[in-house]
N, C-alpha and C positions, 0 to 999 in steps of 0.2 A: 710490523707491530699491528695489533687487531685494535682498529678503532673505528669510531659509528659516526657516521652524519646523522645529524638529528634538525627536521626541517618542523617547526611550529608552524599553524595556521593558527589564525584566530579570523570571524568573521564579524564583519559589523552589527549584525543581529543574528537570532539566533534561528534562521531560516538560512535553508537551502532548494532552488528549484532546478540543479543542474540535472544534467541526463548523461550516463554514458553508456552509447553505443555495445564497449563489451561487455555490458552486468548482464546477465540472467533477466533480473527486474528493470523495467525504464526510469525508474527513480532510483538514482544507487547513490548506497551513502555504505559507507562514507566516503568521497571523490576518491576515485581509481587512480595509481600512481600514472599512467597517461594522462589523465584531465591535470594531475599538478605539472608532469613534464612540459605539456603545451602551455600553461600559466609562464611558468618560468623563463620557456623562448621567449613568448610575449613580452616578459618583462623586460631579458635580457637584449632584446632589438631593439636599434631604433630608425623605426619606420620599416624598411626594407633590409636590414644594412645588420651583418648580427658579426661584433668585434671578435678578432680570430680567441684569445684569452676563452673571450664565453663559449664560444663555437668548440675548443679541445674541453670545455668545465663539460660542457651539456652530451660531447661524444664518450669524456668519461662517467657521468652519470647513466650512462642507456647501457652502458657494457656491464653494470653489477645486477647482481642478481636481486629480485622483487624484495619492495622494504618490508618491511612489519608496521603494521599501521595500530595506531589506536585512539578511537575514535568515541564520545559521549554518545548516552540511548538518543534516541529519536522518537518521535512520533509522528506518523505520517499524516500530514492533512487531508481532506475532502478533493479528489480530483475535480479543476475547473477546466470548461474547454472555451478559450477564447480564440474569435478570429481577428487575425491579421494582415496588413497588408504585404504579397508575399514578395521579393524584391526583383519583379521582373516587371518594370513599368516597358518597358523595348514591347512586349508582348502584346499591348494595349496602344503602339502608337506611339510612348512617351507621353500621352496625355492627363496629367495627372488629377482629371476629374472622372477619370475612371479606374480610380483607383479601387474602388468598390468592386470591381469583376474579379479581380485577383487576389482577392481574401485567402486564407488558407486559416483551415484551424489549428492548434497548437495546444496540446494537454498540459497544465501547470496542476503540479501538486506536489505542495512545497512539502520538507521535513523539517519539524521542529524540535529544537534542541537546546542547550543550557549553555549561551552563546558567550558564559564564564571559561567555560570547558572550550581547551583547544583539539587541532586533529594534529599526531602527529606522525611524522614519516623517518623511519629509522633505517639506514641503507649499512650494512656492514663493508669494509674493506681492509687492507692489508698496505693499499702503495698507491699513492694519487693526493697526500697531503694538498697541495698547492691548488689541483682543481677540484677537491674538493673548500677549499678556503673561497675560492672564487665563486662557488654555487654555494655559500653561502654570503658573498656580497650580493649576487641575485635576486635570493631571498627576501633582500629586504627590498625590491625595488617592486615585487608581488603586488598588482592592486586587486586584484578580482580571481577568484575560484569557481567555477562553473556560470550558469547564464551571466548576462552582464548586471542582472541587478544584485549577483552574488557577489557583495564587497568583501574582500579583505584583506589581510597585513601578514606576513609570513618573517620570522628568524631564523638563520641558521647556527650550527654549532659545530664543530667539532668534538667528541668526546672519549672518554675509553670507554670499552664494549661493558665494561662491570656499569660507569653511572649511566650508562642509557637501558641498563636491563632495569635498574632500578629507578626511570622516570616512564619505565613504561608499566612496572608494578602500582606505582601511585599514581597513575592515573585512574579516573572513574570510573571510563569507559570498559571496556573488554580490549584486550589485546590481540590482533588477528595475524598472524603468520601465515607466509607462503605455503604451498602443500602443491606443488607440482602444477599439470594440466587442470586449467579450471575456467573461469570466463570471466574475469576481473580484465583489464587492459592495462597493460605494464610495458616501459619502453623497454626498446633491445635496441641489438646495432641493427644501425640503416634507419631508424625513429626520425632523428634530424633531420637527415638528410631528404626523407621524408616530408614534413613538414614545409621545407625550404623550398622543394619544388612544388609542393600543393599552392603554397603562399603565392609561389611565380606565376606559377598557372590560372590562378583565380584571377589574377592581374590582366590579364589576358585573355579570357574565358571567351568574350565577345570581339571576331572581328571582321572585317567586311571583305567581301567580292563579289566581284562583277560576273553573272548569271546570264548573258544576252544583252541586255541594254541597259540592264537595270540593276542597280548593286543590292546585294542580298546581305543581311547583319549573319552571321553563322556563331552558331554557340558551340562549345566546347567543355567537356565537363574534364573538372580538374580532379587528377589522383586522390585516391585516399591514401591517408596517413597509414603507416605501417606499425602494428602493434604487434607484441607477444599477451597471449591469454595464459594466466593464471590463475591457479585457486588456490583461497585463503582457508583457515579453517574456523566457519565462522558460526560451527552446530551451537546449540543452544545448549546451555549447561542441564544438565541430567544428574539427579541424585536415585537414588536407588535406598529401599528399603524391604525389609520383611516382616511379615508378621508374625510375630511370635508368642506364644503364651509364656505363663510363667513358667512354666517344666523347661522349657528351653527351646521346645519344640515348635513347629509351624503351626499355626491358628490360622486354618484354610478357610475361608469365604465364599458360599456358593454364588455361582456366575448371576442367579437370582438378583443376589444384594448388589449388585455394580453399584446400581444410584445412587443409592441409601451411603455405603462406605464413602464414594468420596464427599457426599454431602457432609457425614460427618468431618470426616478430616479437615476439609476448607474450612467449617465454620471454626473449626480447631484452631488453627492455624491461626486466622486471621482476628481470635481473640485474643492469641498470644502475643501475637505480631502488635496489635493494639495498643495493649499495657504495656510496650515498652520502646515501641515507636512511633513517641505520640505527634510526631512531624508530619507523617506521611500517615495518617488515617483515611485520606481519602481514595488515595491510589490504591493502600491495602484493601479496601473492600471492591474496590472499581476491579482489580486485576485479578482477583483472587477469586473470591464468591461473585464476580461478575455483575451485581448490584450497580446499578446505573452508569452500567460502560456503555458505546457507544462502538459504530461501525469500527471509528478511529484506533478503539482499543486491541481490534482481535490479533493486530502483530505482538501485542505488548503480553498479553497476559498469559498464566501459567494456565498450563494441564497437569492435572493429577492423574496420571494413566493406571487403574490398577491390572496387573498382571497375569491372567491365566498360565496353570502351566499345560505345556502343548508340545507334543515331541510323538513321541508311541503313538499309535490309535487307541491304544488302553489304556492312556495316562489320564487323571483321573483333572480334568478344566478347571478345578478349584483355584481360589486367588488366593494366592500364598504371598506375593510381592507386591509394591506398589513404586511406580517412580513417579519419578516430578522433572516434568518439566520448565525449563526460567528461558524464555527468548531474551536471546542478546540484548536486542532494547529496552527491557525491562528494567525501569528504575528502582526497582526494590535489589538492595545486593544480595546477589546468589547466596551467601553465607549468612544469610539473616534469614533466608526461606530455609535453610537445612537444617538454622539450628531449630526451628518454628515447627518443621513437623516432625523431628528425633523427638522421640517419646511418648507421639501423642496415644492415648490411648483407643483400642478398633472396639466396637459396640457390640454387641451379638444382633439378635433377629430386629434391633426396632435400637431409636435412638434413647429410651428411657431402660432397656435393658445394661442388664451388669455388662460391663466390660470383658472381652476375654482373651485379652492381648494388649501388646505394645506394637509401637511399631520404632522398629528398630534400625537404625542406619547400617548400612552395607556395602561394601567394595565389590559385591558378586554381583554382573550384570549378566552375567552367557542365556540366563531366560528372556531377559529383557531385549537380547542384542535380538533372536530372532526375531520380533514383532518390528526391529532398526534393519535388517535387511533389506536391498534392491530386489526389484521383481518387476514381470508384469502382469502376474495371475496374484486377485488379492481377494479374499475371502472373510467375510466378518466371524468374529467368536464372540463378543458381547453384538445382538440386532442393532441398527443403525435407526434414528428417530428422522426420519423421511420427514423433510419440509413442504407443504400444503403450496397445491398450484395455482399460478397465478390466474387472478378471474373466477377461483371454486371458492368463492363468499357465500357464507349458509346467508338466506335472506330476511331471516326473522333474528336468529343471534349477533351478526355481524363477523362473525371469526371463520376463520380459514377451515375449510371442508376438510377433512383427512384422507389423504391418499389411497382410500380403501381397497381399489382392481389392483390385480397383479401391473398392469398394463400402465397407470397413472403412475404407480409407486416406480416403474420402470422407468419413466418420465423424470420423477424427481428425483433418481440419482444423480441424475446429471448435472444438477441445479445445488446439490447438497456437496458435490467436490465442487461445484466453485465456490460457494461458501467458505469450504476448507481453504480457498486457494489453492488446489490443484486444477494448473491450466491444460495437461493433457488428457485431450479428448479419449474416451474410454473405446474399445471396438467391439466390448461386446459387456452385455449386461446381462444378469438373472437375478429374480428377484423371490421369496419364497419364504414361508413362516417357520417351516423345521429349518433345524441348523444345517452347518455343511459338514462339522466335523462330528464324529462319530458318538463323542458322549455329551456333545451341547448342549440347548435346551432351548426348548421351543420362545420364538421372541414376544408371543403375547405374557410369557412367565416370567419377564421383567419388568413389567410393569408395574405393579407392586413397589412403592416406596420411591419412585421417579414423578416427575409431573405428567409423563405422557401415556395417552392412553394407548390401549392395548393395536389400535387401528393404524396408526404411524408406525409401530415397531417391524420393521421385516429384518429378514437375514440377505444380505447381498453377499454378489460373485462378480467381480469387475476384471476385464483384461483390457490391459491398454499396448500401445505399438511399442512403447518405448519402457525402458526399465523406472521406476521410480523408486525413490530412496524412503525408507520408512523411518518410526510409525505414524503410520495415518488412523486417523478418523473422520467420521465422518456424520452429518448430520445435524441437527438440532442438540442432540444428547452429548455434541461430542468433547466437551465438556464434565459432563460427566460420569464421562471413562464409558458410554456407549460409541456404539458403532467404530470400536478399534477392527482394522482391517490386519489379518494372518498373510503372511508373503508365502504364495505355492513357490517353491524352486520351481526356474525353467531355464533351461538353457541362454545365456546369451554371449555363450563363447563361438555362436555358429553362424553366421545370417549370410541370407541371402538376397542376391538383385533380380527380381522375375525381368524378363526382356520383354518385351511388347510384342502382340503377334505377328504384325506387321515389322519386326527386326531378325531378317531370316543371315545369320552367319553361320557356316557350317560352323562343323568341328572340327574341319582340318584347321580354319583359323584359328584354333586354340592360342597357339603360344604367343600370335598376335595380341589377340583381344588382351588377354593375360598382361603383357605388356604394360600394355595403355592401360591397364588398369592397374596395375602395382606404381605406376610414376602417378597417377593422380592419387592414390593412398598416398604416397609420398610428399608430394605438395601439397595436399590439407594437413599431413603431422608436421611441414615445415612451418604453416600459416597458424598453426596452432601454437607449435611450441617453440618456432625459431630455428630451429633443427628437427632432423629427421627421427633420428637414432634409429637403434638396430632394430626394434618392434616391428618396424614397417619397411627397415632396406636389408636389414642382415650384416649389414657392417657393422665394425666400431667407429669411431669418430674421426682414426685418424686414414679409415678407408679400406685399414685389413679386414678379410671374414671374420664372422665370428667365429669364437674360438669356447664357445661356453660349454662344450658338451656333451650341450642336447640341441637340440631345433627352438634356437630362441625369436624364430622372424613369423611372420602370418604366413600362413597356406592359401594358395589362391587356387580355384577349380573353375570351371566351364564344364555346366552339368546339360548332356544331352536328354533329348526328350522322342523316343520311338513317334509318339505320333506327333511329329514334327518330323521327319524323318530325318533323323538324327540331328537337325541344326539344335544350335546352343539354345537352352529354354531360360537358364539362369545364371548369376554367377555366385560364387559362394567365394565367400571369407571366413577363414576358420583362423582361431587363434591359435596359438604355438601350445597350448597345454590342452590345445583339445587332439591337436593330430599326434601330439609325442606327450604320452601320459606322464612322461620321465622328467616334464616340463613343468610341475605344477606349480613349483618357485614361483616361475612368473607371474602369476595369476594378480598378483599384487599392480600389476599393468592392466587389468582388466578394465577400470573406467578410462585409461586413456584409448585401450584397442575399440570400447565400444563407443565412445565419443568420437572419434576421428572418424571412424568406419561410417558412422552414419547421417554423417556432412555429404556422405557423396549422392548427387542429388543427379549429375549427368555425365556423361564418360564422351571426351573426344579420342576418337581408335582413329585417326589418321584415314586410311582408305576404306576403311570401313565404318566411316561415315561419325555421325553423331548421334549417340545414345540416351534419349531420357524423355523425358525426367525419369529417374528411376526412384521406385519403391521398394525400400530393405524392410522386411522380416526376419523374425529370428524361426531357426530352424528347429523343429521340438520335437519329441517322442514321436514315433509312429513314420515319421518320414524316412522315406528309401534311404535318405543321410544318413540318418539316427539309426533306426531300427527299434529296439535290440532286436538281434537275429543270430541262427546259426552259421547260417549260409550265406555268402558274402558270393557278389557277381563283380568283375573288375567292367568298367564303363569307358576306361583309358587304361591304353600297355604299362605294366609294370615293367620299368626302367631295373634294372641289378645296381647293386651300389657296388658291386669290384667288377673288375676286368674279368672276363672269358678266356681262359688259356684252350688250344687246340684241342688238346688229348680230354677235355672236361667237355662229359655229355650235355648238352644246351640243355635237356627237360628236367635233370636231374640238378643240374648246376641254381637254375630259377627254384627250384622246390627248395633247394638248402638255403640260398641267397635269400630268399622271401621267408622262412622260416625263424633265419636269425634275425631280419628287421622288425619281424612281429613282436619278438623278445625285447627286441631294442627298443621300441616303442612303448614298451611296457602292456604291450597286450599277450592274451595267453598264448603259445604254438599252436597252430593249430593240426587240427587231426588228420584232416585230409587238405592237399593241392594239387588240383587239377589242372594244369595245363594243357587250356584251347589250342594256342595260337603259339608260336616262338618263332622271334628272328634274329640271326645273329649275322654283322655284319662279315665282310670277307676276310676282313682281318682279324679278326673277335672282336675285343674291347668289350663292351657292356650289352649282352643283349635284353632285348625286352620282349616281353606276353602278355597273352591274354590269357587271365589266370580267372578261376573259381575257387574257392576258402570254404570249407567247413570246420565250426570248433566244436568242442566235447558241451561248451557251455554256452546260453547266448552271451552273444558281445557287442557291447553299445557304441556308436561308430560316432565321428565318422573316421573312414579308414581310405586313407591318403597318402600311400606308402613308396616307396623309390626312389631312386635318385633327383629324380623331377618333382617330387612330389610335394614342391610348394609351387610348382607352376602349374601343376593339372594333371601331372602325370600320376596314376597306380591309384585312380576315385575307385571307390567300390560302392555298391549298391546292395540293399539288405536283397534277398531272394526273397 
C-alpha cells in the first residue's frame, strides 16, 4: 500500500545558521535530509547506547529513496566572521590561559525565515509501517536542527500518498523533489552504521604512548560519515512571454531599447502588483524595480530577461520575447508576478510614446531555453555595464572612474561574475565594443534610455574550465536585461587528463593504467551516487553485461605523444554517445558523466606509481581527437569484433570487419582502408592492425572503434 512519512520541523526562531558539507553553497537551506537523519540519531540515543527498535527504524529510513522537502523563502543575512576557542586545549599544554593561541575563525551567516512556516520531509514507501511508526516517536524527541543554537521540535505522521501531495501543495514554500545526481546530502545504507563508528571514534580520538621514555598523547582522526549526493529540482520559476501587436503578430524590439523595455515593464508591474497587494508594498518595490534593496536582497529578487532571437547568423537579434525570472526565495507568489505582467502593455521608441503591443503569456520557451543551456564559451548579445575599479575615485566628483582601457574593463569582468554570484573562475577573457554575433550592435548604442554611460558598456567573451548552467548576466545592467551571456556549444562529452612531464608510462602499459583508471571512475560514481551503475562499469545492477544495444558504458584511451616518444601524454574519457553515435538516448546521463568524471583529481595505478594532481579539459574542435578530418591515422591496433576463420584473408577480413563497425557506430563507410600492420594469432580468433581511414566527407571524431575500444584500443587520430 503507498503511503508517506511526513516529518515537520518547526524551529524556535525564525533563524538558521547550520552548514552542510554536501550543498554547493556553505549556507544550505533548507537542512539537507542527512543534517535531519543525524538530528534524529541524536535524538534517538541515549548517550552512547542507540535501542535496537530505533537502530532497524533509522536502517529502514536510510534504505528509501531521497524525500521531497518543502521549505519557507529565506533571506540570507550579512556574513560575520567570529573567532573561537578551537577544542584542542592538549595542543597548548592543557593550560587554559592560553586559550587565546588557539582561536579559529568560524563564518556565521544566518537565514531568515517566517519561523510560522515549518520544513517538511516527505519520504514515500510501500512496506515498513512499524518502523516507520517508530521514526515517528523519534521525531518528537528532535531538540535541535543544525548548529546548536538551532532549536527545534519535530512531528511525525504517517499518511496516504494523496494527503501528503496535498500538505505539500498548501504549503508556502516551493516544493523541491529529487532529480537524480546532485550535491544535497541524503542518507543511504551504511549512513548508521556510519555515524556509530565516527561517534566511537571521536571517543577515542586521543590516546597515549610511550616514545622512549617519555609518553607521547597521539591523535587520531575519526571517519567521516557516509552520505549519498543528490539533486533536488530547485530552478527558480520562469514565466515566459511575447510580444505581440494587435495583428497578431510579433512587435520585435530593437537590441537598442533592452533598458528602456524592461524599465517599463517593472514599473508596470509593480503598479499593478501595488493596487491590489497592498500587504507587501514594500518588498514589491524592493524586489522588483530594485528601489532600496540592499546587498541581502540579490538572492530574492526578480529578473525580467528580455529575449533576442539568435539561432542562423542571418537571423535578425530583435526581442520578440521576454521572461521572467522569480528565485525560489522570493516572497512574492509566482502567480501573482504572472498574473502582474500578462498584458502589460510594450512602449515604442520612448516611454511617452503609443504603445505598440501586449505582452502576452506563453507556453513556448525553445528561444528562451537556448540562452538556459550549459556551456563554457559564453558570449554577450545585449553589452554588459562593467563595474568601476576599486581605488579609480575621480578626485574632484567623488564616483567611480569607468573602466575606459580595453585592459581595466578586462579586469572588471572578473569582479562583475562575482557580483552575479558566479564562483568559477573564467580562463580566458576578451573584451571589445563591436559585437560578437554577426547582426548585433555596437555596445556604446545602448546607451540611449539606460543609466549607463556609453564608457562602461563593452561586449564580453568569457571561457571557463568547467560547464555552467545558464542564463547569466552580467554586470551592473544585469538587471536590466543587459549583459545577458549566449552559451557557444562545445563539446563536453570528451575530456581529457594531461599527465605531467615528469610521469613517463609507456604505452605498452596501456591496459594497466586503463585499469586503474576505470575502478577510480567507478568509486567516485559509488561515492556519489551509492552505486555504480552501467555509465561507468557496463554492467547491470545484478552484474550481467549490458545488454542495451549500443555501447551504453564510457570509453577510456591512453593517448600517445611522438615527441615523447611514444609514452602516454594524456588520458581521455569519452562518453558512450560520443564513441557510438547510435547512443544519443543516453545523453540524458550527461551531467552525471560530467560531474563524476571531473572529481578525479589523482589516479593510484598500483606499480606504476601515483598520479596527480590531475587537470581535466574538455577536448574541443581542432584537436587530433576531434578533428573534423578526412583522414583518420589509427594510434592503437584495431581489435575485429568476430573471430578470424583460416581460409578468410587477414587484410581483407580487417577492411570488411572495420567497415561494418563504422556503420555500426553510426558513422559514414568509409572510402578507403589501408591496412599498415596485421596480426593474427596461430589459431585465428580476432585479429588486429594498424589501420588508416579516409571518408568521402569530413568526420568529426573521436573515433574509438573495436573490440577494446573502451579500453584504448582502435584511438584514431585526425591526419
Amino acid at each position: 500500500m503507498a503511503q508517506s512519512l511526513l516529518i515537520t520541523v518547526r524551529f524556535h526562531e525564525g533563524r538558521y545558521h547550520g552548514r552542510d558539507d554536501g550543498h554547493i553553497s556553505s549556507e544550505a537551506w533548507p537542512p539537507s535530509p542527512a543534517r535531519l537523519f543525524q538530528a534524529l540519531v541524536a535524538a534517538a540515543a541515549g548517550g552512547s547506547r542507540l535501542h535496537p527498535e530505533a537502530r532497524q527504524a533509522l536502517r529502514w529510513l536510510e534504505e528509501l529513496d531521497p524525500p521531497r522537502i518543502a521549505a519557507p523563502a529565506v533571506r540570507r543575512g550579512r556574513p560575520v566572521k567570529r573567532f573561537v576557542p578551537n577544542n584542542d586545549l592538549d595542543s597548548v599544554g592543557g593550560d587554559p590561559m592560553r586559550v587565546g593561541e588557539i582561536r579559529v575563525p568560524k563564518l556565521w551567516r544566518p537565514c531568515f525565515f517566517d519561523a510560522d512556516e515549518p520544513v517538511i520531509y516527505v519520504w514515500n514507501f510501500r512496506s515498513g509501517s512499524e518502523e516507520a511508526s517508530q521514526v515517528c516517536a523519534i521525531a518528537e524527541r528532535l531538540y535541535q536542527l543544525g548548529r546548536g543554537i538551532d532549536m527545534a521540535w519535530a512531528s511525525g505522521e504517517i499518511l496516504e500518498r494523496e494527503e501528503a501531495e496535498a500538505v505539500l501543495e498548501s504549503h508556502s514554500g516551493r516544493a523541491r523533489k529529487p532529480c537524480g545526481l546532485g550535491a544535497v546530502a541524503v542518507p543511504r545504507s551504511g549512513t548508521l552504521e556510519s555515524l556509530i563508528l565516527r561517534h566511537e571514534r571521536k571517543r577515542r580520538q586521543f590516546s597515549t604512548a610511550s616514545i622512549g621514555r617519555k609518553p607521547h598523547v597521539l591523535f587520531s582522526k575519526a571517519p567521516k560519515a557516509i552520505f549519498a549526493y543528490a539533486g533536488y529540482d530547485t530552478p527558480p520559476h520562469r514565466f515566459y512571454f511575447d510580444l505581440r501587436a494587435d495583428t497578431g503578430g510579433f512587435a520585435p524590439k530593437a537590441l537598442t531599447s533592452t533598458a528602456l523595455l524592461v524599465a517599463v515593464l517593472r514599473d508596470a508591474a509593480v503598479i499593478r502588483l501595488q493596487e491590489h497587494l497592498t500587504g507587501n508594498v514594500t518588498a514589491i518595490e524592493r524586489l522588483i524595480s530594485g528601489r532600496g534593496a540592499g546587498p541581502a536582497d540579490l538572492a530574492q529578487r526578480i529578473r525580467i530577461i528580455p529575449i533576442p532571437s539568435i539561432g542562423a547568423a542571418q537571423t535578425d537579434p530583435s526581442i520578440r520575447r521576454v521572461m521572467v525570472e522569480v528565485p525560489v526565495d522570493c516572497p512574492i507568489r509566482p502567480d501573482d508576478l504572472k498574473w502582474a505582467f500578462a498584458g502589460l502593455k510594450v512602449c515604442g521608441s520612448s516611454p511617452a510614446s503609443p504603445p505598440i503591443g501586449l505582452l502576452v503569456s506563453t507556453d513556448d520557451s525553445s528561444m528562451a531555453d537556448r540562452f538556459c543551456q550549459s556551456g563554457t564559451l559564453f558570449r554577450t548579445i545585449t553589452p554588459a555595464a562593467l563595474p568601476a575599479n576599486p581605488g579609480r575615485i575621480h578626485r574632484d566628483t567623488g564616483r567611480d572612474r569607468a573602466p575606459h582601457g580595453r585592459e581595466q574593463a578586462a579586469r572588471s569582468v572578473t569582479r562583475a561574475l562575482r557580483h552575479a554570484g558566479i564562483d568559477s573562475r573564467p580562463t580566458e577573457i576578451s573584451v571589445q565594443k563591436e559585437p560578437y554575433h554577426r547582426r548585433g550592435v555596437m555596445a556604446n548604442e545602448c546607451a540611449p534610455g539606460s543609466r549607463f554611460s556609453k564608457s562602461v558598456l563593452w561586449h564580453v567573451k568569457i571561457s571557463f574550465a568547467e560547464p555552467l548552467g545558464g542564463p547569466l548576466l552580467i554586470g551592473d545592467g544585469r538587471f536590466c536585461g543587459l549583459g545577458l551571456l549566449e552559451p557557444i556549444n562545445s563539446r563536453t562529452d570528451v575530456l581529457a587528463f594531461d599527465l605531467s612531464d615528469n610521469v613517463c608510462i609507456s604505452i605498452s602499459d596501456r591496459s594497466e593504467l586503463l585499469s586503474h583508471l576505470r575502478r577510480a571512475l567507478m568509486a567516485l560514481a559509488r561515492q556519489n551516487l551509492g552505486r555504480v551503475g552501467s555509465l561507468f562499469s557496463g554492467h547491470e545492477p545484478d552484474g550481467r553485461p549490458d545488454r542495451s544495444g549500443h555501447h551504453a558504458h564510457i570509453f577510456l584511451a591512453a593517448d600517445p605523444a611522438l615527441e615523447r616518444n611514444g609514452d602516454i601524454a594524456r588520458l581521455i574519457v569519452a562518453a558512450p554517445w560520443a564513441g557510438d553515435r547510435q547512443a544519443d538516448v543516453l545523453r540524458k546521463r550527461g551531467h552525471q558523466f560530467d560531474q563524476v568524471t571531473r572529481q578525479l583529481k589523482e589516479l593510484t595505478a598500483g606499480r606504476l606509481g601515483r598520479i596527480g594532481p590531475l587537470t581535466v579539459e574538455q577536448v574541443v574542435d581542432g584537436d587530433p581527437l576531434i578533428g573534423p578530418a578526412l583522414e583518420w591515422i589509427g594510434q592503437t591496433p584495431y581489435l575485429a569484433t568476430r573471430n578470424h576463420k583460416k581460409r578468410d584473408d587477414p587484410v581483407e577480413f580487417i577492411k570488411s570487419d572495420l567497415a561494418t563497425e563504422c556503420v555500426r557506430r553510426g558513422l559514414p563507410r568509409p572510402e578507403e582502408i589501408e591496412v599498415l600492420q596485421v596480426s593474427v594469432g596461430p589459431r585465428g580468433g580476432r585479429p588486429s592492425a594498424s589501420v588508416k581511414l579516409r571518408f568521402t566527407v569530413a568526420v568529426q571524431g573521436p573515433l574509438m572503434l573495436g573490440r577494446d575500444s573502451h579500453m584504448g584500443g582502435g584511438l584514431f587520430h585526425a591526419a
